[in-house]
C-alpha positions in Angstrom: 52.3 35.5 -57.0 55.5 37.2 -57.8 54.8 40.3 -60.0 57.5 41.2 -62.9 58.1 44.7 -63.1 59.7 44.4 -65.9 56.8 42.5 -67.7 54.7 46.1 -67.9 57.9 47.6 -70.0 56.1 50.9 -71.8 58.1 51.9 -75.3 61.1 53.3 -74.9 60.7 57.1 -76.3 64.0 57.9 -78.1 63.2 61.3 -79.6 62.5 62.5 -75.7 66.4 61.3 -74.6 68.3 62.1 -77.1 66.5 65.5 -76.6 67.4 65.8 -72.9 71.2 64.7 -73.9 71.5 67.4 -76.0 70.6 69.5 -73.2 73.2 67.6 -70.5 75.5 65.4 -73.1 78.7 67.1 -70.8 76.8 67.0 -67.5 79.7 64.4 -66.5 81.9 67.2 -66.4 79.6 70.4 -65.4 77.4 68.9 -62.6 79.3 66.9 -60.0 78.2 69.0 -57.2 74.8 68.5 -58.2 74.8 64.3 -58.0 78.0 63.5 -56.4 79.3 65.6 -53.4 76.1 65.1 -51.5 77.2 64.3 -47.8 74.9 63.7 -45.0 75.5 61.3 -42.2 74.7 57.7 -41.8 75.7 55.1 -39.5 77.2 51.9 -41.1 77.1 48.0 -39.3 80.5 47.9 -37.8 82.0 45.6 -40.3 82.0 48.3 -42.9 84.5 50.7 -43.7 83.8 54.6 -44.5 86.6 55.0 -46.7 85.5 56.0 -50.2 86.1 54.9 -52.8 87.0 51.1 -51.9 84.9 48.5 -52.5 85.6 46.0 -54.8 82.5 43.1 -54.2 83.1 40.1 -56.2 80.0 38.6 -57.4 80.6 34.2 -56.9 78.4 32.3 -59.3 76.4 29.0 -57.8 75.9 27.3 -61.3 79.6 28.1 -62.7 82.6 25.9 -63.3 85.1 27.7 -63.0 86.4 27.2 -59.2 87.4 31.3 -57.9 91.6 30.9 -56.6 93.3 32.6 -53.8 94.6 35.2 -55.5 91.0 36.1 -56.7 89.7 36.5 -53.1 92.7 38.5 -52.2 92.0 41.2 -54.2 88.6 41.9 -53.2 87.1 43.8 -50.2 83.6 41.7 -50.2 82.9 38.0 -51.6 79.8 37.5 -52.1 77.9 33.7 -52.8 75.1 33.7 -55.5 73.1 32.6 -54.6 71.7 30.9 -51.4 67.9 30.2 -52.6 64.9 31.4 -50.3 62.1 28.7 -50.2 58.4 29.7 -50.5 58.0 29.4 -46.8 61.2 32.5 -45.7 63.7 29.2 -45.2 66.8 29.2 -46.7 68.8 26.2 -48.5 71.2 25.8 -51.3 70.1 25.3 -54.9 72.0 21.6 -54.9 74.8 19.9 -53.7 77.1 21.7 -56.3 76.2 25.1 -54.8 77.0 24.0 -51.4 80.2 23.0 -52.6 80.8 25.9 -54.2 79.8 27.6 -50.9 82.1 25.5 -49.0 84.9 26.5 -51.2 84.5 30.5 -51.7 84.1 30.2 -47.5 87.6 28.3 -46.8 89.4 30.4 -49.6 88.0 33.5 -48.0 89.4 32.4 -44.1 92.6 31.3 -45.4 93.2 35.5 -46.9 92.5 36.4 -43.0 95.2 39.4 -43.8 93.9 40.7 -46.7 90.3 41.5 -44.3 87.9 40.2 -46.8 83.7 39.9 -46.1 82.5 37.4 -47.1 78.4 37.3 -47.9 75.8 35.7 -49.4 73.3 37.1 -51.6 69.8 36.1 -52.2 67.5 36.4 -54.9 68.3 36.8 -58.5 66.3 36.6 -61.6 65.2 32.5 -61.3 64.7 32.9 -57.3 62.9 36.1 -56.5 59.3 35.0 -56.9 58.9 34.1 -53.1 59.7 37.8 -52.0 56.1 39.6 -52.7 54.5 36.7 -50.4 57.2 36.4 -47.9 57.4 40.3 -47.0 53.6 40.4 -47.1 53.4 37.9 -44.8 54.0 38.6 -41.2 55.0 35.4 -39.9 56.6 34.1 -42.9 58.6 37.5 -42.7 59.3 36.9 -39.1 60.7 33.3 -40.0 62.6 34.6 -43.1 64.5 37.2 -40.9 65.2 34.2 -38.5 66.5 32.2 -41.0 68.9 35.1 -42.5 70.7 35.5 -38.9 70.9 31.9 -38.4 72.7 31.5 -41.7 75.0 33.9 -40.7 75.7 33.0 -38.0 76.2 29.5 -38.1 78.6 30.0 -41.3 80.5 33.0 -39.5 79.6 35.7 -42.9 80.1 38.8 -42.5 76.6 40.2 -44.0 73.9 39.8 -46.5 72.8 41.2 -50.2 69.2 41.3 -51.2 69.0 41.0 -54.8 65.2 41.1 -55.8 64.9 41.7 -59.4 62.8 43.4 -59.2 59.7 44.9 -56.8 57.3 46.6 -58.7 55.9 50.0 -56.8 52.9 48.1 -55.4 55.7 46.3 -53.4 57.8 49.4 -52.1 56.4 49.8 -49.1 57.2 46.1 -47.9 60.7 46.0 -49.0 61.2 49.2 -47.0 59.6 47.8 -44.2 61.3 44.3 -44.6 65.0 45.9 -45.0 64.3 48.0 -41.5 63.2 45.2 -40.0 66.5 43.3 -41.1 68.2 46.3 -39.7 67.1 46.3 -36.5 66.8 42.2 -36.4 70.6 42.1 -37.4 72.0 44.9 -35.8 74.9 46.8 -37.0 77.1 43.6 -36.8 76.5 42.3 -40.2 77.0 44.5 -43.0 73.7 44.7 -45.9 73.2 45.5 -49.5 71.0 45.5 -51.5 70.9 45.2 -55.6 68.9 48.5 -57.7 68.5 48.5 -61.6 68.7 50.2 -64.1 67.2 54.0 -63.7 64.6 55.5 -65.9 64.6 52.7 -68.6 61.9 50.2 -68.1 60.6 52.0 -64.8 62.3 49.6 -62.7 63.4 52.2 -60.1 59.8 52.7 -59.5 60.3 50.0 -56.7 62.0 51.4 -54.4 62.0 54.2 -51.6 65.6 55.0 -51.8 66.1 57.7 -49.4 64.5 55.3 -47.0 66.0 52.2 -48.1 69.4 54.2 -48.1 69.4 54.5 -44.3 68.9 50.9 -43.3 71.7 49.3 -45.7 75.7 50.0 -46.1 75.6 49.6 -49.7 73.9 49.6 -53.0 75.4 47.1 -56.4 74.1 49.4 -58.7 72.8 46.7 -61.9 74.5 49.5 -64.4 74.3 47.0 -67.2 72.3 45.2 -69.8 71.5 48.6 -71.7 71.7 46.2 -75.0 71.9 42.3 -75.7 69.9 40.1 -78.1 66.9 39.5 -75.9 64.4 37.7 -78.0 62.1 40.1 -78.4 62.1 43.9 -80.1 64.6 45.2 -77.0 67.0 43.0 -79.0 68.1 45.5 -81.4 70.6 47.3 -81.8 73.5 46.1 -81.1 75.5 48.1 -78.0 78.1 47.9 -74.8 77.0 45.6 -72.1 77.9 48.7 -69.7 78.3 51.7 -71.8 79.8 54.4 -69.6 78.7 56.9 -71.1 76.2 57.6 -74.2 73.5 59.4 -76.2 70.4 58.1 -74.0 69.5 57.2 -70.9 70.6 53.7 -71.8 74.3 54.1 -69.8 76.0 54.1 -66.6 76.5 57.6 -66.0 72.7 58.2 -66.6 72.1 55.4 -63.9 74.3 56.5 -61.6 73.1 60.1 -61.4 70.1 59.1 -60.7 70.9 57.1 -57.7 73.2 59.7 -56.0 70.8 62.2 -56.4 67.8 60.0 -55.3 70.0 58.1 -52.2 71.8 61.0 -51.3 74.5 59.3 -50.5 77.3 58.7 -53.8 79.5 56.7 -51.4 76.9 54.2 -51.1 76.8 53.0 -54.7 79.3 50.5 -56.1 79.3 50.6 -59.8 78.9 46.8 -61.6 81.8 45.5 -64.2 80.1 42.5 -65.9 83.2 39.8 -66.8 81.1 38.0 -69.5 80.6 38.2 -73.2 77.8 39.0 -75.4 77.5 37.7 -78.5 74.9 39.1 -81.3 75.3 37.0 -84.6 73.7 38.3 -88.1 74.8 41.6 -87.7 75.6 44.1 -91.0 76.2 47.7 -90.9 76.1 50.6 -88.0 72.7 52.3 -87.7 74.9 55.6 -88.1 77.4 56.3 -89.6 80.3 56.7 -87.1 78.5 54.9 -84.5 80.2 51.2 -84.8 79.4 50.1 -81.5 75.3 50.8 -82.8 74.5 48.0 -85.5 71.3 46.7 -86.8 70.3 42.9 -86.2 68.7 40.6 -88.8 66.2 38.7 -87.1 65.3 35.2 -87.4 62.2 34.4 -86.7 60.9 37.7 -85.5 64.2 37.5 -82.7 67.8 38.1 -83.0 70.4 35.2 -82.7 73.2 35.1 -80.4 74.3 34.8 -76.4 73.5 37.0 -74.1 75.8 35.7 -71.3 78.7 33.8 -72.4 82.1 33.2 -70.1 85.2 34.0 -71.5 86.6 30.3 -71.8 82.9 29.5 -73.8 83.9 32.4 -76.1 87.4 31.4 -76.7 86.5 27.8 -77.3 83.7 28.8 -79.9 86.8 31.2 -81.6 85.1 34.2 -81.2 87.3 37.3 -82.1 87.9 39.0 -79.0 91.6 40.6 -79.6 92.0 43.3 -81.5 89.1 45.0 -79.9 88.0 47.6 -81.6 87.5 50.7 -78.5 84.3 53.1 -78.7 84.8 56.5 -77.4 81.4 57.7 -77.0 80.4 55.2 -74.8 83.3 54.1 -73.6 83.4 50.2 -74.3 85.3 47.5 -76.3 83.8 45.0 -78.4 84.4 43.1 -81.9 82.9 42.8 -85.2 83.6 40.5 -87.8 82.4 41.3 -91.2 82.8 37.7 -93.1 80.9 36.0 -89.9 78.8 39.0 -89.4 79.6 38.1 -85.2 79.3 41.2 -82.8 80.6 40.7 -79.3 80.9 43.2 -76.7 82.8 42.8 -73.3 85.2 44.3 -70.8 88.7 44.8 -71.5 91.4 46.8 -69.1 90.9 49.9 -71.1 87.5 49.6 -70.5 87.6 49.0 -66.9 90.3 51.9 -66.6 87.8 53.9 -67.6 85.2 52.7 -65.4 87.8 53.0 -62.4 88.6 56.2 -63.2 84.9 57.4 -63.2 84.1 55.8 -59.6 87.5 57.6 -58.3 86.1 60.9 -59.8 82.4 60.9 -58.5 83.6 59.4 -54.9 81.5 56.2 -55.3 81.9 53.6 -53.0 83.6 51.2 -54.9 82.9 48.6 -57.7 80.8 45.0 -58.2 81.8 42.2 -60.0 79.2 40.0 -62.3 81.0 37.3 -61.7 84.6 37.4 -60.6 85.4 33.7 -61.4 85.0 34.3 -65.0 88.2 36.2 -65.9 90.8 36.5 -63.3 93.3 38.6 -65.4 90.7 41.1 -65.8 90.7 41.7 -62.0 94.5 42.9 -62.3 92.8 46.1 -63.6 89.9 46.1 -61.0 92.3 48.4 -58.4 91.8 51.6 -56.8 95.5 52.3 -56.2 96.9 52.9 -59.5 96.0 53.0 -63.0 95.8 49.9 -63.6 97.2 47.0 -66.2 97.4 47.4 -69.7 98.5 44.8 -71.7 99.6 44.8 -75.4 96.4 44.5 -76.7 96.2 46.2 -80.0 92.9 48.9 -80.1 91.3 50.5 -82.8 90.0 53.6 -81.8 86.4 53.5 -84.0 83.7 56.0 -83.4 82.7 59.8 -82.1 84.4 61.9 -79.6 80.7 62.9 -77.8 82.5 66.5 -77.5 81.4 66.5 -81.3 77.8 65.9 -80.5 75.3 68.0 -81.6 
């Protein structure tokens, strides 16, 4: 039976962070050669490049509408399906005839962009279709037939590689995974490029799962899942109000934390690609700030014991339910857009090119490998800013600059 890491989630203890902020609140500027010029070398499957940073892996929904175009695919380096589904017995299948289509579609878009070199994989797993790992990898046989049925896939639909997105093993299930993803290694070879998908760090434990030094030397890559910090989960997680990817910020609750942890555990900074979610999150019933100063940080009335809202919404469901997206108002602590609208009471928080600028800029400056998409059909003017050779697009989007400079933290 599949075992939910997440479902042991101790309290989080926000006296003890904020403490330990104080202490490194401008670590992002002091300790770079601490966390991100570690070097050592690794050999990477021969359809994986070395140059860092690079990587821009768009994430292609199996349940969306929204059909990815040509000009989509073109800008990426890797395009990866979500998801193929793994059966209980290590077979693999799409989830319906839609998917397949969907398949079909990212597959033919990808061959026709034969200049622009991208990879195209498949990823398997994901929060409704990772309850068959823990059995599979304990299994010997069923391991056996589930690394036969990876290669085949490959194979016979000419891909480039495979992510594993298990989400998420607890620690009873690290040594499997570990042994499963050498085993893929040396099953594959160095033909096929893999990655694999790591949460948050030092949040809810999740990291707990996995021996990343280990892990680190059997994959090319990791799609680092630097995001839901805060959203209106219907329970007590879903308050306060906050960035879906906050950059930066006064607890462990951000990317930067995340991603610290991950170069220092791997080793290996060029390994980690960075997520930019292109959804919206919606909170609705929302007043004042906790602080003062701290916008982005509101309380939630709760109906019902649970707050109200969306946690994943696309950008076309937004617009169509007129939520206010432009102006967005810009925090500078954490480094994220969002809205609030004080006669609905509506807080929405999302990616914006500023934002992503931002986010770009940071990957450039710590030499990550590059940059994930969750997904990349759901906004393709937002991948105009999703570019390693420049600054970027800005449009004429208005931008209220609302909040703390963390520089004035105390």
């Amino acid at each position: 039976m599949y075992r939910d890491a997440g479902a042991k989630t101790k309290k989080h203890r926000r006296s003890e962070e904020t403490q330990r902020w104080k202490v490194c609140r401008h670590c992002h500027e002091k300790q770079d050669s601490t966390f991100f010029s570690i070097h050592s070398n690794y050999k990477m499957s021969n359809n994986e490049t070395e140059t860092t940073p690079s990587r821009i892996v768009g994430f292609y929904a199996d349940w969306e509408r929204t059909d990815i175009t040509s000009h989509q695919v073109a800008k990426l380096t890797h395009a990866v399906f979500a998801y193929v589904q793994m059966k209980f017995d290590g077979s693999l299948g799409f989830k319906n005839d839609a998917a397949r289509i969907r398949f079909s579609n990212l597959r033919d878009k990808v061959r026709r962009n034969e200049d622009s070199n991208v990879k195209m994989m498949i990823s398997i797993g994901g929060f409704e279709n990772s309850q068959h790992f823990y059995p599979v990898l304990s299994n010997v046989e069923m391991k056996k037939a589930f690394l036969n049925s990876i290669s085949s896939f490959l194979a016979y639909h000419e891909l480039h590689g495979v992510d594993i997105f298990w989400k998420w093993p607890s620690p009873e299930d690290k040594a499997h995974y570990s042994r499963f993803l050498a085993d893929l290694r040396q099953h594959l070879g160095y033909e096929f490029i893999i990655s694999v998908a790591v949460p948050q760090a030092e949040v809810s434990n999740l990291e707990l799962g996995y021996d990343l030094r280990t892990i680190s030397s059997h994959v090319d890559f990791f799609n680092v899942h630097s995001m839901d910090y805060y959203g209106p989960w219907p329970n007590e997680w879903g308050k306060p109000t906050g960035p879906i990817s906050p950059l930066y910020g006064p607890t462990r609750h951000n990317v930067d934390w995340t991603l610290r942890y991950y170069a220092e555990k791997t080793g290996e900074p060029g390994k980690l690609n960075m997520v930019i979610p292109f959804f919206v999150r919606l909170w609705k019933n929302v007043p004042e700030p906790v602080e003062p100063g701290r916008q982005v940080f509101r309380d939630v009335e709760l109906v019902d014991n649970k707050p109200q809202g969306e946690a994943y919404m696309s950008r076309w469901s937004a617009q169509h339910e007129e939520l206010d997206l432009s102006p967005a108002d810009w925090d500078e602590e954490t480094r994220s857009s969002y809205t609030w609208n004080p006669d609905t009471r509506n807080f929405v928080t999302f990616e914006t090119d500023k934002s992503i600028q931002e986010k770009m800029k940071y990957v450039k400056e710590k030499n990550l490998g590059g940059v994930w998409i969750w997904h990349v059909d759901a906004n393709e003017k937002l991948l105009d800013s999703v570019r390693f050779d420049g600054e970027g697009v800005v449009d004429d989007q208005e931008y209220r600059e609302i909040g703390l400079d963390i520089s004035s933290l105390s």
